[in-house]
Each structure stands twice: as C-alpha cells, then as structure tokens.
C-alpha positions as CSV (number, residue, x, y, z in Angstrom):
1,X,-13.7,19.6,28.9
2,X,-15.3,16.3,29.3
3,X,-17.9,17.5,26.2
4,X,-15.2,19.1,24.0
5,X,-14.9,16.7,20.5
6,X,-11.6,17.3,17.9
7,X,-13.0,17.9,14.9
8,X,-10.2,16.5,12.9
9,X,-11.0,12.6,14.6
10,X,-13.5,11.2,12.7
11,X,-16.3,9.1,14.2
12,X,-16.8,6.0,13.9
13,X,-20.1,4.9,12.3
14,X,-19.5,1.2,11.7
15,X,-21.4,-1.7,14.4
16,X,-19.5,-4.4,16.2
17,X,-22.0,-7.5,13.8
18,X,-20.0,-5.2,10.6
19,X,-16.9,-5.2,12.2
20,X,-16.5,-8.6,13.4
21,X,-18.1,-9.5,9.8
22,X,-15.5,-7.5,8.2
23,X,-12.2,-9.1,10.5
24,X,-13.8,-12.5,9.3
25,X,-13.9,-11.2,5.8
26,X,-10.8,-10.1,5.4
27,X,-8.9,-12.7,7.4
28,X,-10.8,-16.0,5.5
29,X,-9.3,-13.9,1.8
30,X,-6.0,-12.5,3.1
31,X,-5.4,-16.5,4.4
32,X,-7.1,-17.6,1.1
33,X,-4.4,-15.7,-1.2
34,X,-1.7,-15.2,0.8
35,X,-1.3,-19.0,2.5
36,X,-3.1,-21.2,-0.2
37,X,-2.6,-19.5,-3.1
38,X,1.4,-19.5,-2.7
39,X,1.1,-23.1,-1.7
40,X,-1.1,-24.0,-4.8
41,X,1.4,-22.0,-7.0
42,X,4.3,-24.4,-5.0
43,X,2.3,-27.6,-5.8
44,X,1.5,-27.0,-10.0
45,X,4.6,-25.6,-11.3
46,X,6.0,-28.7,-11.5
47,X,7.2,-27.4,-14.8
48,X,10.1,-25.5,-13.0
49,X,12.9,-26.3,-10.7
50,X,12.4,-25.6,-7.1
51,X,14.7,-22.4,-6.6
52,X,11.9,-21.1,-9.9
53,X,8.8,-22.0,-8.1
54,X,10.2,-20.5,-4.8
55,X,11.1,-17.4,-6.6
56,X,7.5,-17.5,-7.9
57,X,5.7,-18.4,-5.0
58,X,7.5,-15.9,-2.9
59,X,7.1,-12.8,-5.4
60,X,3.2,-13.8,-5.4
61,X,2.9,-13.7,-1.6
62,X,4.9,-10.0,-1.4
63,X,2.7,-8.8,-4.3
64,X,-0.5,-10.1,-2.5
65,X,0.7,-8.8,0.9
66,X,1.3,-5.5,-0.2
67,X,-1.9,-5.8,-2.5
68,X,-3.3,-6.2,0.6
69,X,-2.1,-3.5,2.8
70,X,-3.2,-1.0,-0.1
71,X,-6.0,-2.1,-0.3
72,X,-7.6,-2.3,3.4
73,X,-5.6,1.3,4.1
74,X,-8.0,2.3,0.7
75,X,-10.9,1.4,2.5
76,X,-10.2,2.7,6.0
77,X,-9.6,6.3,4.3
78,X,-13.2,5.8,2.7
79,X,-14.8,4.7,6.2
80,X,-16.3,1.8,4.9
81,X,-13.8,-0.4,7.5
C-alpha cells in the first residue's frame, strides 16, 4: 500500500524557485490592482462626488477580485501554477 498512487491526483511538476516566484508574482499584481489601483481611481475622480467614486472604486476592486480568482483557478486547471 505504501507504493499504490491514485491516478486521478495529478502530480505536481512545478519547483519550490517557480513557486515561490509565482506567490511573489501574483501577490506584487493582485496588491498592484486590487489595493493601488482602487485607491488611484479614489484619488483622480475628483470629477464626482464621493458616494460616485466609492461606488466606482468599489465595483473596480470586486471586478478585479473576481478577475482574479478566475483567473489563477484558469491556470491551476492548466498546471502551469
């Protein structure tokens, strides 16, 4: 038993320098877009009342977050993190 693999469990192929390249990666742009880029959006619409760039800012940072999450679960079903 201590030989016997499931087939259905893929294995992983990927080295600890890519992964820990790829965490970096993928922290430094999800920060990048979702942290900075809603509070760039906050700081130049000055166009708009607050409760508008709120409403703005906050649509942009569930778009990005779910952006995102489709994203890196695209990637994971292709192997490459």
């Amino acid at each position: 038993m201590d030989d016997v693999m499931d087939e259905d469990v893929p294995q992983s192929v990927i080295s600890w320098p890519r992964a820990i390249l790829t965490v970096v990666l993928i922290a430094v742009v999800g920060l990048g877009l979702l942290a900075y880029g809603t509070n760039y959006l906050l700081e130049h619409l000055t166009g708009l009342e607050r409760s508008q760039r709120v409403g703005v800012a906050t649509t942009w940072f569930v778009v990005v977050l779910v952006a995102l999450a489709f994203g890196l679960r695209r990637l994971q079903r292709r192997g490459v993190i």
